[in-house]
C-alpha positions as CSV (number, residue, x, y, z in Angstrom):
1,X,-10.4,26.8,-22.2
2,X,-11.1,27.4,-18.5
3,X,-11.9,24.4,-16.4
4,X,-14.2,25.0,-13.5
5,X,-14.7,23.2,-10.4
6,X,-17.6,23.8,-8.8
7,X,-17.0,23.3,-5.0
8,X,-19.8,24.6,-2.4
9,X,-18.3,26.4,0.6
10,X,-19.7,24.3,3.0
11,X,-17.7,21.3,1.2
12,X,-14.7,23.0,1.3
13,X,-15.2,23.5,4.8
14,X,-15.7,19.9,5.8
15,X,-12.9,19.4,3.9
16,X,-10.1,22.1,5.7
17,X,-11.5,20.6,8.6
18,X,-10.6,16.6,7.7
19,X,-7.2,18.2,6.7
20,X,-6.4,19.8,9.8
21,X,-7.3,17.1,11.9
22,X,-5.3,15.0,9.8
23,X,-2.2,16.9,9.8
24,X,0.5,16.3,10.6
25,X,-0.4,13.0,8.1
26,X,-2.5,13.3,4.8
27,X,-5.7,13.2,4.6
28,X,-7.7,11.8,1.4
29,X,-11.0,11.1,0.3
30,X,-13.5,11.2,-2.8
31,X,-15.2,14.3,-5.1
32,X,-18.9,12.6,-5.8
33,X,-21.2,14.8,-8.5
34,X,-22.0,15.5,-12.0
35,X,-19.8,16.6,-15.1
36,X,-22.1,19.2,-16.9
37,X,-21.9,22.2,-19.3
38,X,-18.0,21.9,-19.3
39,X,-17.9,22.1,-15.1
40,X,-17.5,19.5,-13.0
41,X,-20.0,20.0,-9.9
42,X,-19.5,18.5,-6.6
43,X,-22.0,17.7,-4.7
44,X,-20.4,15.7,-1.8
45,X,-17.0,15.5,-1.3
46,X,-16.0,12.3,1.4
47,X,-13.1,11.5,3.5
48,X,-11.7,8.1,3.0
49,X,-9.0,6.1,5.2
50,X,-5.4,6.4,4.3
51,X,-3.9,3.0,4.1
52,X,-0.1,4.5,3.6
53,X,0.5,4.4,7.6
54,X,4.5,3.4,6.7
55,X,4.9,7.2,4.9
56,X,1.6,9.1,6.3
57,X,3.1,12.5,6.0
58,X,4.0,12.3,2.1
59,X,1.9,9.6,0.4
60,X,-1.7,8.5,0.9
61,X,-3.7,5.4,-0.5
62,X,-7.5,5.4,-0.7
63,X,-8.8,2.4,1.2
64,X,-10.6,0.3,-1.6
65,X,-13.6,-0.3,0.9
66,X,-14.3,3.3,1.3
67,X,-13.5,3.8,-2.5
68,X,-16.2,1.1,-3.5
69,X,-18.5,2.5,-0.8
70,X,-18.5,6.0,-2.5
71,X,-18.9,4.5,-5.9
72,X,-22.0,2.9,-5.0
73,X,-24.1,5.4,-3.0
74,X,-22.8,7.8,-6.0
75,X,-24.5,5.3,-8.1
76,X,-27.6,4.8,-5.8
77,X,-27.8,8.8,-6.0
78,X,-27.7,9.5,-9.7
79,X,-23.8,10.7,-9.0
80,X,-20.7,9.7,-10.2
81,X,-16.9,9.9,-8.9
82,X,-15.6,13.2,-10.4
83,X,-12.3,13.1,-8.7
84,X,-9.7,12.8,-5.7
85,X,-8.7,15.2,-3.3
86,X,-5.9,15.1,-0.8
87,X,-3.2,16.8,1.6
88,X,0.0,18.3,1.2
89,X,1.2,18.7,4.7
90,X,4.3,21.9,4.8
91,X,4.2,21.7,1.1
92,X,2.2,23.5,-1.7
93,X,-1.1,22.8,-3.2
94,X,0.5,22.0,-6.4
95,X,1.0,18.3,-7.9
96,X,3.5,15.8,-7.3
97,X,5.5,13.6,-9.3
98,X,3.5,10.7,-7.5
99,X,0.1,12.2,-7.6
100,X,1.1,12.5,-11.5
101,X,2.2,8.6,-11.7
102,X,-1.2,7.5,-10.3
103,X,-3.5,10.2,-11.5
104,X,-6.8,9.3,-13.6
105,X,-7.1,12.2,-16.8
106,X,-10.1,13.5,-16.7
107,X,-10.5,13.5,-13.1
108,X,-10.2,16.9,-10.7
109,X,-7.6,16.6,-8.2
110,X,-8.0,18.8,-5.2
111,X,-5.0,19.6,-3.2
112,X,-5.2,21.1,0.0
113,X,-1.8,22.3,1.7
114,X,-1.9,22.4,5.1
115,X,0.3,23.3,8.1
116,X,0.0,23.1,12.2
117,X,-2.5,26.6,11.4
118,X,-4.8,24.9,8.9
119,X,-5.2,25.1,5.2
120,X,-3.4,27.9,3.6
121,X,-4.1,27.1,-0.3
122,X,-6.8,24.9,-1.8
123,X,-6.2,24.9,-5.9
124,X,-7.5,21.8,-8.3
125,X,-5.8,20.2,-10.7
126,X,-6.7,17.8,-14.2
127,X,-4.1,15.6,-16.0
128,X,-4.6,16.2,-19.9
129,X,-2.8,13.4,-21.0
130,X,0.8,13.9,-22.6
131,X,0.2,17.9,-21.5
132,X,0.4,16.7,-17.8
133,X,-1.7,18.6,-14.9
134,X,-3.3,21.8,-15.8
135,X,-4.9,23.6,-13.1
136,X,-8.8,24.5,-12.8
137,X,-10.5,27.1,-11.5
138,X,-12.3,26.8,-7.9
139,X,-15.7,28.4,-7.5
140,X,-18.3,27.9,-4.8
């Protein structure tokens, strides 16, 4: 079965943009929108703070105040968390052995890698339990 994201260009922009004004440092934040008819939809995705100031370049931590803040205008909104993205500075937009220790299944894990020029891949990601992350399809 094909998992779809559904990610509205104008989303993925704000994000690129977060990431290359982050970089050289990860950047992190929030997917807010619906699960239906087998796709996940966003309709808001959100930068967050990243707390991991000791290893910026290879690790982020969602700040729990801008975690909580998303989950409750989500709420307010008839939404609902849907997932996490984040930055791979000079590396690939493929999942790491720490995004894999802390990772929610279910969830979609965007991963954006990014260099001095920008984003150069954007690809999602779901952990399937004991299967580990299988990767979902991006469309607009």
């Amino acid at each position: 079965m094909t998992r779809v994201l559904r990610l509205p260009e104008e989303e993925c922009a704000r994000l690129a943009a977060w990431a290359a004004r982050a970089y050289p440092h990860e950047a992190c934040g929030v997917l807010l929108g619906r699960r239906e008819e087998g796709e996940t939809r966003v309709a808001e995705a959100r930068a967050t703070r990243n707390l991991r100031t000791d290893r910026a370049r290879d690790r982020y931590e969602i700040d729990p105040a801008d975690y909580l803040a998303a989950e409750n205008d989500a709420a307010r909104r008839g939404l609902e968390l849907v997932g996490i993205w984040h930055t791979h500075p000079d590396h690939p937009a493929r999942p790491s052995e720490t995004d894999r220790e802390f990772a929610w299944s279910g969830w979609s894990y965007v991963i954006a890698a990014v260099t001095a020029r920008g984003v150069t891949e954007l690809r999602s990601w779901r952990l399937d339990g004991e299967r580990g992350f299988e990767e979902e399809e991006i469309r607009a």
